[in-house]
N, C-alpha and C positions, 0 to 999 in steps of 0.2 A: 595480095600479099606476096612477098618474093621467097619462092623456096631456094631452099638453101642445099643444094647437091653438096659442096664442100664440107660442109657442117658433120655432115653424113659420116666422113670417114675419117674426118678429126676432131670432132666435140669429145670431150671437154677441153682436149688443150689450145684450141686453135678454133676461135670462134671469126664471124662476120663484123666487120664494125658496127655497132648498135645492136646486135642481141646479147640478152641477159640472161642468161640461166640460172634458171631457181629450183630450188628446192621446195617440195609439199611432202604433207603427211594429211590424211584424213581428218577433217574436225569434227563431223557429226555424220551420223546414216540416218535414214530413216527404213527399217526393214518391214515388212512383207511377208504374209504368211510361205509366200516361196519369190525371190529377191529383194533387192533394196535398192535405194535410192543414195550415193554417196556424194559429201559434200566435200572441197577439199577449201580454205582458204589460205591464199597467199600473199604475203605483203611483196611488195617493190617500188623499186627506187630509179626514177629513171630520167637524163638530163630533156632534155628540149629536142621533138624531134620523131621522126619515125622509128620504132625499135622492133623488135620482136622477145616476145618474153618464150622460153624454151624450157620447157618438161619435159624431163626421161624419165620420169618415175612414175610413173600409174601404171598399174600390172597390166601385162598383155596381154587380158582377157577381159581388158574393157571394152564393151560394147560401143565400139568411136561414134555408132551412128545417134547414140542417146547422149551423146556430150553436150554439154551446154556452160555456155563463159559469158559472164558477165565482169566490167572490169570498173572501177570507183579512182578517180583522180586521173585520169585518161579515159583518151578518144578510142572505141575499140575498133578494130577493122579485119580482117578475114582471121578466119581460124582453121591451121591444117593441124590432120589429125594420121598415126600412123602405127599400124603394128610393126611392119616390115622395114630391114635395113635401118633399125635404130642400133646408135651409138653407145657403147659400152656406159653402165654408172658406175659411179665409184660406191657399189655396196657398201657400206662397213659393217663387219662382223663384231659383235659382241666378245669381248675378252673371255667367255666364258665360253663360247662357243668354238673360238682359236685353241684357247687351250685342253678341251677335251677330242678336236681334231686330233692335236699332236700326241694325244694319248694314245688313242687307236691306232697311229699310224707308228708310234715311237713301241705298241706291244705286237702290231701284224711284222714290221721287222724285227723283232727279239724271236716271234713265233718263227721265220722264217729261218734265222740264224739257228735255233733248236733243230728243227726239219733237216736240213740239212746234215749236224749233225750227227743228228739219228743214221741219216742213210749211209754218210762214210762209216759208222758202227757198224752197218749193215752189210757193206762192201766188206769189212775187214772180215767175217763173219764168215761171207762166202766164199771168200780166197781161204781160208783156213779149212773150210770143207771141201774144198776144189784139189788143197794139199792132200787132204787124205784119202781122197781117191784114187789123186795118181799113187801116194805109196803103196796103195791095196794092189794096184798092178803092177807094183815090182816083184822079182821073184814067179814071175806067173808065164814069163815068156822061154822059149828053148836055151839063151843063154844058160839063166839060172842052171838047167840038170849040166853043163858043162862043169861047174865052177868047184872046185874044190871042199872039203871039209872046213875049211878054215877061213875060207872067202866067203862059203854061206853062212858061215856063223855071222864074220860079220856084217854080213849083209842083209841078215835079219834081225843084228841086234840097232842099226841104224833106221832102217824099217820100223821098230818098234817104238824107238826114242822118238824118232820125227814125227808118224804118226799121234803118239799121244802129247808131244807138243804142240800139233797143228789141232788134236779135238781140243785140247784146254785152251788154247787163245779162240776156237770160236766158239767156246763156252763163253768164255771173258767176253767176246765182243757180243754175243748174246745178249749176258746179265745186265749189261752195260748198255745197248742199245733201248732192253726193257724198262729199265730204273732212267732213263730219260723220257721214254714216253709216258711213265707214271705221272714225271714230273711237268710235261708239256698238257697234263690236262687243267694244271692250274694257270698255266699262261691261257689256254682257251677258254678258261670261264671267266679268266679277268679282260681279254678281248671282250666277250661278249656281253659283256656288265661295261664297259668303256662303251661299246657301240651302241646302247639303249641310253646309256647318259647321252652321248654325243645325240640321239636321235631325240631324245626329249629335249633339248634345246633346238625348236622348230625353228629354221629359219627361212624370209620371206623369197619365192622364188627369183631369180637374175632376172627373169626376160621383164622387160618393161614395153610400154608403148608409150611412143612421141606424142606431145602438145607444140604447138609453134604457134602464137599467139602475136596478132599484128597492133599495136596499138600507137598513137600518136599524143604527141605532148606541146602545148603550146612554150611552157620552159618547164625547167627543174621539176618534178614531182613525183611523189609518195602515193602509192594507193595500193589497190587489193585484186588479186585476181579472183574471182569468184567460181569454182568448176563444179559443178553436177553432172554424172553421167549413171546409168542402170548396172546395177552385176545382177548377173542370173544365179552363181552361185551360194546364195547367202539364205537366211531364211529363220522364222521363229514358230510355234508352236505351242498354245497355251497347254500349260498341266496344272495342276489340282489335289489336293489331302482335304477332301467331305469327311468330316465326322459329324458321326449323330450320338448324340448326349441323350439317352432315353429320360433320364430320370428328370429333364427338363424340355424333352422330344423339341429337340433343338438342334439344326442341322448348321455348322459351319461351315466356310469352304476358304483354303489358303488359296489363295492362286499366284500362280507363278508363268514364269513364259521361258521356254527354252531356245538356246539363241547359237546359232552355227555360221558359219561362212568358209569357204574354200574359193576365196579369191583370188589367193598368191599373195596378200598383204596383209599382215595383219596391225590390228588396231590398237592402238593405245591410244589413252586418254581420250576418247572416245564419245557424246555427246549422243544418245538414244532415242530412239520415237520409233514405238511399234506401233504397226497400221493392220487395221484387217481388209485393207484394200487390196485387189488382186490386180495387177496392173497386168499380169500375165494372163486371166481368164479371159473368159466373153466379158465384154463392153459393150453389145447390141442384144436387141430380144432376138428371135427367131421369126422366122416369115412363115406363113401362109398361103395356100397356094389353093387353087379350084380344087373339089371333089367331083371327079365325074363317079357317076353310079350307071349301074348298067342291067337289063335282065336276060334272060338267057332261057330257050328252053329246056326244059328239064333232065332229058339224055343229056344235051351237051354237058351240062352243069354237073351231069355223073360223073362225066370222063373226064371233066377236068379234075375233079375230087381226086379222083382215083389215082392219078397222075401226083397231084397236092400229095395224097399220102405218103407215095415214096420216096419223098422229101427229105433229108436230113432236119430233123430240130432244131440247129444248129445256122444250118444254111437260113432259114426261114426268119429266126432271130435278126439273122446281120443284113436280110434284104431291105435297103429301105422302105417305108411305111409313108402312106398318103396321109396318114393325122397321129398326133403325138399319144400314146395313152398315157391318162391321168393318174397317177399315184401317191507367353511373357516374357519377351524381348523384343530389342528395337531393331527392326528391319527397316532398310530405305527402301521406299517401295514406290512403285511407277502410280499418277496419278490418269484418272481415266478421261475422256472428251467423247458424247456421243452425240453425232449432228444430225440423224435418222440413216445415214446410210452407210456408215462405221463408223467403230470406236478407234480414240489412237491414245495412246498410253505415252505418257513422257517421266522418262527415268529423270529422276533427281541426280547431279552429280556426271561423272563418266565411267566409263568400263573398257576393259581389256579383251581383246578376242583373237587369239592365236588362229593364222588360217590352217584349216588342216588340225587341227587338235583337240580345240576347245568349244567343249558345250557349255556354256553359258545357262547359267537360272537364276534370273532375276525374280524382285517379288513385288506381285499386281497388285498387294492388298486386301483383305479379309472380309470379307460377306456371312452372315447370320440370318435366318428368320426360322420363325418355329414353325413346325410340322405336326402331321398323324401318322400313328402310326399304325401298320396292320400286318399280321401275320396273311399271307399270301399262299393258298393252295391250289396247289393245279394236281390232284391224282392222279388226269389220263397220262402224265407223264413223271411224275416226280413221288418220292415215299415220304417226304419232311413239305413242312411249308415255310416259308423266304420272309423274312423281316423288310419291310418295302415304307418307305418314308416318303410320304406325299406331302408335297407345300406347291405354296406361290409363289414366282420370285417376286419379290415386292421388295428389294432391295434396290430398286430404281435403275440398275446397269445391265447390258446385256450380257449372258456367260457366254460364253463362246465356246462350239465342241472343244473337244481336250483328252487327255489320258488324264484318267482320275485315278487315285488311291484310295480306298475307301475304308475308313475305320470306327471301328464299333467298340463307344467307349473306352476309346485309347488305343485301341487296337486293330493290329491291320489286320481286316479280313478278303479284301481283294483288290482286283485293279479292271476299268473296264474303260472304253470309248465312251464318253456321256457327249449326248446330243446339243444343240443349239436352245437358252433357255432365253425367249427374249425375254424383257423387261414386264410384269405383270402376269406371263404367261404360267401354268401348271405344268409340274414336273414331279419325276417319282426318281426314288434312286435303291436298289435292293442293297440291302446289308447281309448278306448271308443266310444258311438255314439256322432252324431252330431244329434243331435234332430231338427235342420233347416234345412238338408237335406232329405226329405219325399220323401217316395217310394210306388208306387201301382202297383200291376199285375192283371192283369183282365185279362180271357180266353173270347173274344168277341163272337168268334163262332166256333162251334160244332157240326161237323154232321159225322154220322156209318149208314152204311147201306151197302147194295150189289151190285154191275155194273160188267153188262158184262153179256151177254148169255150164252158166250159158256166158258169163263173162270172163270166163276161163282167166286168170290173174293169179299175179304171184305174188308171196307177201312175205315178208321179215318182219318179224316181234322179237324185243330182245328186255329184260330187265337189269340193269344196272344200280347197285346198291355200293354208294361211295360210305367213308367211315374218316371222322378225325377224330384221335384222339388226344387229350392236353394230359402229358407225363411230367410236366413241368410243373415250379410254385408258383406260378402266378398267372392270372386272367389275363390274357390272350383276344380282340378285337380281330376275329377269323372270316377271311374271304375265303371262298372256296367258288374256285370258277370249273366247270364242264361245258361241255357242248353237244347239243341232239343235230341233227342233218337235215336241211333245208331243201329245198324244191323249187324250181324255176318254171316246172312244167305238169301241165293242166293233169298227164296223164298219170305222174310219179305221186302219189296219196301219203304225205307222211302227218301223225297225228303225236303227239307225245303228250304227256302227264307227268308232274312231281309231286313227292311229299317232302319234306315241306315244300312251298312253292317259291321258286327261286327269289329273292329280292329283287333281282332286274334281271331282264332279256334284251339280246343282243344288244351287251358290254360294247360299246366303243364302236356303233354301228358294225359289229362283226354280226350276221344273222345266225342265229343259232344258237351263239356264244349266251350260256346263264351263269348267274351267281347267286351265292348265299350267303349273308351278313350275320353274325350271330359271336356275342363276347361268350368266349370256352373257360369257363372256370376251372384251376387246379384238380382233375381226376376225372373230368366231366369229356363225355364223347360226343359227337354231332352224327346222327344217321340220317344220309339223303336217299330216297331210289328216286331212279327214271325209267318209265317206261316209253319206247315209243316206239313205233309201227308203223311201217312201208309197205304200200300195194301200188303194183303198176301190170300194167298189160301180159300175159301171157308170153307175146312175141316178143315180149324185149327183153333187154338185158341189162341189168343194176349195175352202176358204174359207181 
């Protein structure tokens, strides 16, 4: 394709024989939990012949390397693409944005002409105290004792008259300089109330980047430029209002998707598909690589220890690792597509999105299914037990994390990160405390000491005795989870006991972790004890 140097320093007046310059606006996006995909379509018209079709309007922070053009009613042929040394557009500014310009700028010179002013009030002010200086020094030099009876009279009845004519005028120019500035604070609040209008009519930034598009035409003809190219700036985020309905233990969830972009353009009429594709993360798995293992004698294998420990934490962290460790109104609302490896959501209609300004929430659509509910206690750490709503999603779609709102029978009682629910999978979501469900842990008894003659050993006993009680009207479905201390090694002895005996041991493959299942009826208490009991070697030490 033939570039165009000339072009460069006089487009739009003074173009090449056969280029056409067109105008775009955005027709559809498709966004990304963090970028998008932007479409733009263009019609043109063009006679027989080699041409170049010429864009200065895509913001100059399109990513050139992700452009892609395809063209309908022509032959397409090279495509240059350019941030640098593009040619002036003919922006056009909105009449509303012209005329709140000329506001600010028609009250910063009204502000300017007060300023001013003020300071010649100011000037007059101090010439008038300037006067009365010098009259204080009249009379005060050796002429004065020369001068007659009658010459000093009147030379201090002139003295006195100038003097208090020169304080009253720079009183006057005082009063008068103040009763201005009283007045100049309503010019600067009406500035600054102009400059926040002027600044909420966002306009999209100047700088553009070039398209110069080569195409061929056997005669006459009509067709379409087709442009895609990546912006990193742009982006959406699912959010969420879970309520649960107890009196039908019925969890709903609004979903919505919050929608930003800081392009330099902004969109109108606008054509939506949200993707939870990351085109910006990993795209490959991770490699694998040999494990050498090695043995060592045993001194050495000290001093290296030793060494290891005076390590930072920190450092040890960030050094790379030879294997990975395992750990009732009508809303338009987006409908959802799930192909196993993301959902994409397609807005009905178009939308609007200020760069730089506007958060955007659209809405995903409404989800329902019924749950259990349970009053949730943990003593070792909390005095109330948590209202916690367990279901399945069996709603057939995947939820995707989010900032959720969560409200309890109409009411918001908080907000948190909810995790990734796929499609059939189990999920819980707490709803607050119940401040009539009271919890206490008390450690009753406690004793260390050493037994045994000849296997000389140390040992810890301790009794723990938990308490709920139900201050509330109504039965309660109460978990109450604790935990005893587990053992990895042959030499560390721990044994423990419950009354009652927990309903399951180690909750959620956690080792250790118990629980207690039991409906708390209105005025009715729950009493657990644990006891349990650690013995280990004499020379060692309990960690």
């Amino acid at each position: 394709m033939r570039v165009l140097p000339l072009i460069l320093a006089v487009f739009p007046v003074t173009l090449w024989a056969g280029d056409i310059p067109l105008t775009s606006h955005v027709t559809d996006v498709t966004l990304y939990p963090q970028g998008a995909t932007i479409h733009r379509q263009v019609p043109f018209s063009a006679p027989a012949g080699q041409h170049d079709l010429i864009l200065i309007d895509l913001p100059a922070r399109t990513d050139l390397n992700s452009v892609r053009v395809a063209v309908t009613g022509a032959t397409l042929g090279g495509v240059t693409a350019r941030r640098d040394f593009v040619p002036p557009r003919d922006a056009a500014e909105s009449v509303a944005y012209e005329a709140a310009v000329e506001r600010v700028e028609r009250l910063e010179q009204a502000l300017q002409g007060e300023r001013a002013k003020i300071a010649r009030m100011r000037l007059a002010q101090d010439a008038a105290e300037a006067q009365v200086r010098f009259l204080g020094q009249l009379g005060k030099g050796d002429g004065a004792a020369q001068m007659d009876v009658a010459a000093l009279r009147d030379l201090t009845q002139m003295i006195g008259e100038q003097t208090l004519a020169a304080r009253q005028a720079a009183h006057d120019a005082m009063q008068t300089a103040e009763e201005a500035e009283r007045a100049l604070k309503d010019t600067i609040e009406a500035l600054e109330q102009a400059r926040q209008a002027r600044d909420a009519l966002v306009q999209d930034t100047p700088e553009r980047a070039m398209l110069a598009v080569s195409i061929t035409a056997d005669g006459a003809t009509e067709g379409q430029l087709d442009i895609s190219y990546q912006a990193h700036e742009a982006g959406w985020s699912p959010v969420y209002d879970v309520k649960l309905d107890r009196a039908n233990s019925a969890v709903s969830m609004t979903r919505g998707a919050m929608i930003h972009q800081f392009t330099g353009e902004s969109w109108k009429d606008v054509s939506l598909t949200l993707s939870t594709v990351r085109p910006s993360g990993r795209s490959a798995p991770s490699e694998i690589g040999p494990l050498l293992r090695r043995i060592e004698d045993p001194a050495k294998l000290m001093r290296k220890e030793a060494v290891g420990a005076a390590y930072d934490q920190g450092a040890l962290l960030a050094a790379p690792m030879a294997e990975p460790i395992m750990a009732d109104e009508v809303v338009t609302m987006a409908t959802a597509a799930f192909d196993g490896l993301s959902v994409t959501y397609r807005y009905p209609g178009t939308v609007n999105v200020t760069t730089g300004a506007d958060a955007l929430r659209i809405a995903l659509g409404d989800l329902e299914t019924s749950a259990t509910l349970e009053a949730r206690a943990v003593p070792l750490f909390d005095e109330t037990a948590y209202l916690v709503a367990k279901f399945t999603n069996d709603t057939g779609e995947l939820i995707l994390p989010g900032h959720s709102s969560l409200y309890l029978d109409g009411t918001l009682i908080g907000q948190m990160q909810t995790d990734l629910m796929p499609a059939g999978g189990e999920a819980e979501l707490p709803f607050g405390p119940i401040e009539g469900l009271t919890l206490t842990r008390l450690v009753l008894e406690r004793e260390e000491g050493g037994s045994g003659l000849i296997s000389k050993s140390s040992d810890l006993s301790e009794r723990v005795r938990i308490e709920a009680k139900n201050l509330t009207a109504q039965t309660w479905p109460l978990r109450v989870l604790d935990r005893v201390p587990y053992s990895e090694q042959e030499d560390l002895k721990i044994t423990w006991k419950a009354d009652p005996s927990p309903t399951e041991i180690d909750v959620d493959d956690q080792r250790g972790v118990l629980s207690w299942s039991v409906d708390l009826a209105p005025g009715d208490s729950q009493l657990i004890t644990v006891d349990r009991a650690l013995q280990w070697p004499e020379d060692k030490v309990l960690r």
